[in-house]
Z-matrix of the N, CA and C atoms (Angstrom, degrees):
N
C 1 1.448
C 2 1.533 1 109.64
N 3 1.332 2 114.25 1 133.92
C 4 1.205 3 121.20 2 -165.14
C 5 1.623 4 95.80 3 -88.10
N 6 1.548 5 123.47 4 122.24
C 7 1.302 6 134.20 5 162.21
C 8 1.438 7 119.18 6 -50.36
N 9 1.515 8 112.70 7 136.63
C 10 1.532 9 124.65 8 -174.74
C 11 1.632 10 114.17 9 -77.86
N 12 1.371 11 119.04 10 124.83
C 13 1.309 12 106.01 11 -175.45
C 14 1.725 13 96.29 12 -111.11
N 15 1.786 14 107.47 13 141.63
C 16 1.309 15 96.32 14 -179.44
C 17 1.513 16 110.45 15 -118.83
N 18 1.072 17 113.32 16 164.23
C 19 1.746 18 114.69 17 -169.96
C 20 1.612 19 118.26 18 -53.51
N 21 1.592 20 101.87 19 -24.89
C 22 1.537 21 114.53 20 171.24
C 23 1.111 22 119.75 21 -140.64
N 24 1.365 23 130.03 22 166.03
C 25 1.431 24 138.26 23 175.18
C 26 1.808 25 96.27 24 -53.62
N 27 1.583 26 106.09 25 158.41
C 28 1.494 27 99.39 26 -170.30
C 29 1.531 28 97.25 27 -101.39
N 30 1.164 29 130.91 28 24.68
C 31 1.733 30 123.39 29 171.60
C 32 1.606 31 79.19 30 -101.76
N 33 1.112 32 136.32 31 -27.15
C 34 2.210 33 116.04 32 -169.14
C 35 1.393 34 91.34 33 -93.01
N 36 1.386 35 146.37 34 1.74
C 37 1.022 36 138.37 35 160.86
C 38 1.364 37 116.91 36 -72.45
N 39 2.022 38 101.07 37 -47.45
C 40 1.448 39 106.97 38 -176.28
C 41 1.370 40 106.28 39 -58.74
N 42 1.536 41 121.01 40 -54.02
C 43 1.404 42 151.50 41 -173.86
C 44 1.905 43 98.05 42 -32.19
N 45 1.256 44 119.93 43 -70.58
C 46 1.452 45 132.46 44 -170.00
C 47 1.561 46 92.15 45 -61.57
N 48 1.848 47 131.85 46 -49.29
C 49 1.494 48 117.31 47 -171.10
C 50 1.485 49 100.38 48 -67.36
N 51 1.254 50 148.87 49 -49.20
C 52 1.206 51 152.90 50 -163.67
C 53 1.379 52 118.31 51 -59.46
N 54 2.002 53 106.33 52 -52.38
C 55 1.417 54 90.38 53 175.76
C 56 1.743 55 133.76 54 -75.32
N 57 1.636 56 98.10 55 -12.32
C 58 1.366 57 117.90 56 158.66
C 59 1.221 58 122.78 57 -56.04
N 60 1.321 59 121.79 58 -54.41
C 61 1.512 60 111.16 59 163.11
C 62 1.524 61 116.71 60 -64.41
N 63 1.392 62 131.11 61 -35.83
C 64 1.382 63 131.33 62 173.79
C 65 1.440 64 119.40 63 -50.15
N 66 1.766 65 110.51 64 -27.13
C 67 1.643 66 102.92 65 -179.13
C 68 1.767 67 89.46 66 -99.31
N 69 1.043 68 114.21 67 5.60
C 70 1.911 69 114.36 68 170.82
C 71 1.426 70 102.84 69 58.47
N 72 1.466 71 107.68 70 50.37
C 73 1.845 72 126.47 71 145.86
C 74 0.993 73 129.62 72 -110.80
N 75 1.653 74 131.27 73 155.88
C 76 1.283 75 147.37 74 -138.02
C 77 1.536 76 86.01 75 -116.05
N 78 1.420 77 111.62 76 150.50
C 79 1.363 78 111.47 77 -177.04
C 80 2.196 79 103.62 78 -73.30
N 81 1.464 80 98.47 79 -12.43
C 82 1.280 81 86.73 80 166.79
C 83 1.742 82 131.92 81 -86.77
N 84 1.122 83 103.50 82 -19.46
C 85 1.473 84 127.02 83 152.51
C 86 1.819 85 108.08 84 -41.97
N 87 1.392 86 125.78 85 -65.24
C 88 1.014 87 132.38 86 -137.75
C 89 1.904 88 92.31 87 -93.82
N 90 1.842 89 107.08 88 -34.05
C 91 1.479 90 77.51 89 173.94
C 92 1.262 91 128.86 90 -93.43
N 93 1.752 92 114.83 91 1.44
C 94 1.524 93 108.46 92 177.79
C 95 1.540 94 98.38 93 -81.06
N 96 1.408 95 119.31 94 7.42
C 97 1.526 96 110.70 95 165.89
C 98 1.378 97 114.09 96 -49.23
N 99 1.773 98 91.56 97 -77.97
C 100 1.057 99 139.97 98 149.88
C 101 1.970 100 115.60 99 -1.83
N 102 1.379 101 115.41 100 -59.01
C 103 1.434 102 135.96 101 -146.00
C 104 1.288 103 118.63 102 67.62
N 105 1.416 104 128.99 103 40.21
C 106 1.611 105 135.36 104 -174.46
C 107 1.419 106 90.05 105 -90.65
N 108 1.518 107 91.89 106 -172.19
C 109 1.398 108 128.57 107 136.97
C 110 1.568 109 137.77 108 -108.96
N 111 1.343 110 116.23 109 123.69
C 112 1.370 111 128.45 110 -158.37
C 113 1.865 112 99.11 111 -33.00
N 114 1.495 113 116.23 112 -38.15
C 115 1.165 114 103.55 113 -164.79
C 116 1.452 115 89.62 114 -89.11
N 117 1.043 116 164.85 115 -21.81
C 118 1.646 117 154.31 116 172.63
C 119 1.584 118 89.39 117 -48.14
N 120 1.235 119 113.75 118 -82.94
C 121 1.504 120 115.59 119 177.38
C 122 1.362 121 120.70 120 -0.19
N 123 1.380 122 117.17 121 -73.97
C 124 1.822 123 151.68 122 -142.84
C 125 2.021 124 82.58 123 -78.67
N 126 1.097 125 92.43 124 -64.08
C 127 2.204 126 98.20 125 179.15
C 128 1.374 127 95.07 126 -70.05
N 129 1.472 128 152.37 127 -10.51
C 130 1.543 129 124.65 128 176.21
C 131 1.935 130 90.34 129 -90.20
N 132 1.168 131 110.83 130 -52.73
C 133 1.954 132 102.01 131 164.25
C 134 1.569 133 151.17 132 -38.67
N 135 1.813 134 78.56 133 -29.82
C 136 1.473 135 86.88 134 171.86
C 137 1.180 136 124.07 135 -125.77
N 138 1.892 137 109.62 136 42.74
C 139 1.372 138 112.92 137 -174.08
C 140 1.325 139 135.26 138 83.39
N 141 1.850 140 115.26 139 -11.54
C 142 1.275 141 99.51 140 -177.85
C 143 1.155 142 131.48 141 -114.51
N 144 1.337 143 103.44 142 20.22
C 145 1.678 144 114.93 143 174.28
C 146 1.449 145 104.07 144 -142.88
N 147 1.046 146 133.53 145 176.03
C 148 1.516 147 138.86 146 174.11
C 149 1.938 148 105.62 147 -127.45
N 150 1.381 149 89.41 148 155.61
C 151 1.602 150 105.99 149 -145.96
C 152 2.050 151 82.18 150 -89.93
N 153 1.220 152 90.29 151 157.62
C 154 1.747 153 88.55 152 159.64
C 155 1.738 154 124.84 153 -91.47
N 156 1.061 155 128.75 154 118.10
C 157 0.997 156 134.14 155 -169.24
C 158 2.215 157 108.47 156 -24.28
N 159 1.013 158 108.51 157 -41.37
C 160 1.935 159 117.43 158 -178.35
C 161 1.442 160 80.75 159 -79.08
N 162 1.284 161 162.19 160 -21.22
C 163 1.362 162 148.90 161 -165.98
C 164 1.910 163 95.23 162 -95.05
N 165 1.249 164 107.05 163 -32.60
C 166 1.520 165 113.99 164 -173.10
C 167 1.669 166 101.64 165 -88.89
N 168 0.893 167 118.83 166 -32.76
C 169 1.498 168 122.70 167 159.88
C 170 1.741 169 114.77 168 -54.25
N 171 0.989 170 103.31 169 -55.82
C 172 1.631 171 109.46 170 -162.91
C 173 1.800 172 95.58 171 -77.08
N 174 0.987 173 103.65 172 -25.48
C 175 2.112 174 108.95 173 178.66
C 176 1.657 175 93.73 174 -69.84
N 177 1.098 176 112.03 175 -53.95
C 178 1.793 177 107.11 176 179.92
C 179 1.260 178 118.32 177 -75.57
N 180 1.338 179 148.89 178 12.70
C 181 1.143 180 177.71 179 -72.20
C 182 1.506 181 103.49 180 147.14
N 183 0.948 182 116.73 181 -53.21
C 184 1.521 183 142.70 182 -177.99
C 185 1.210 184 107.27 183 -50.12
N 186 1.411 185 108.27 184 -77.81
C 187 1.610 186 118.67 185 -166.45
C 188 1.794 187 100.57 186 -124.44
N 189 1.672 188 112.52 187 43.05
C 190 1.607 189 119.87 188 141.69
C 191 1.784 190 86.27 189 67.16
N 192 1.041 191 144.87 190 45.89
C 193 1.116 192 124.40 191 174.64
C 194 1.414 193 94.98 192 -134.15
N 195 2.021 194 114.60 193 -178.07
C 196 1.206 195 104.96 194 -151.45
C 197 1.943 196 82.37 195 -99.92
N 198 1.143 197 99.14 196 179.48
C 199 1.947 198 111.26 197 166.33
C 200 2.191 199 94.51 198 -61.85
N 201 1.009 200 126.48 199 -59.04
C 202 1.074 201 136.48 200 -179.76
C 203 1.072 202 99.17 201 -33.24
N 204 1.357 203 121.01 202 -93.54
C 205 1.653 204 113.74 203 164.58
C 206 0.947 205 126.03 204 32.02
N 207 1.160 206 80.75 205 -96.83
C 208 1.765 207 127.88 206 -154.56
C 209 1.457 208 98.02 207 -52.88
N 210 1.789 209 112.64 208 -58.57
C 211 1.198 210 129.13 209 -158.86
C 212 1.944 211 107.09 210 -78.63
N 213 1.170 212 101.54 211 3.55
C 214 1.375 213 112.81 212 -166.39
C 215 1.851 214 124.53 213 69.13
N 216 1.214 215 109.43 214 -0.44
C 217 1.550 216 110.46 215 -175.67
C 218 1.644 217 101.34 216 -69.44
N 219 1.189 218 130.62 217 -25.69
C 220 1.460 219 118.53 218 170.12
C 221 1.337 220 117.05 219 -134.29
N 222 1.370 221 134.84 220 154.31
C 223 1.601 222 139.31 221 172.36
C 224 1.598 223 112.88 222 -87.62
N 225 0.916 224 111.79 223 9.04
C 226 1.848 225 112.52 224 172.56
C 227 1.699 226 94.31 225 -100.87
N 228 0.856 227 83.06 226 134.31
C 229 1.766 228 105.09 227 169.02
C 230 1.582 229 112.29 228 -70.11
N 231 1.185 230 122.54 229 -47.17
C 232 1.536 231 115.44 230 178.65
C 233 1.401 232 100.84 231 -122.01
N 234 1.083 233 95.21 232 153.82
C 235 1.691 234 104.11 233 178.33
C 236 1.512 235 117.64 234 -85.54
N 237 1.733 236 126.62 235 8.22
C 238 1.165 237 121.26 236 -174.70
C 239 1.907 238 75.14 237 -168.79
N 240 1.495 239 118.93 238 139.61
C 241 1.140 240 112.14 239 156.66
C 242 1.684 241 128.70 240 -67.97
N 243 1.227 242 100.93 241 161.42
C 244 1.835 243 102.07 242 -178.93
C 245 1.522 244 101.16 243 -101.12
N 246 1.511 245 112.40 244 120.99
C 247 1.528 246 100.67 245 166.24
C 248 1.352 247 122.79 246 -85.58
């Protein structure tokens, strides 16, 4: 059986469903952010499509966090604190 490869590591998958529920939005909420469609959304969450980098921008934009984040390269939420 040929192994599933997904567009991201599966903790930035968890990472993007979590903080979506953390600001308490609906994945349809998040793609008319966006300008998607709810179902583009639902497949960039669950692995089966990959986001466009200005779509991964505007998600961290979204919910104040850094691209790092988001992208999983770091566990701090901002890259400099806010006083």
């Amino acid at each position: 059986m040929k192994e599933k490869h997904l567009p991201y590591p599966p903790h930035v998958l968890t990472r993007m469903t979590r903080l979506r529920k953390e600001h308490q939005l609906t994945q349809k909420e998040v793609a008319q952010y966006l300008g998607i469609r709810q179902q583009t959304y639902s497949e960039y969450e669950c692995g089966k499509s990959a986001m466009h980098v200005e779509e991964l921008l505007k998600l961290a934009m979204l919910y104040d966090v850094s691209m790092d984040f988001l992208c999983g390269a770091s566990n701090l939420q901002r890259e400099f604190p806010r006083s």
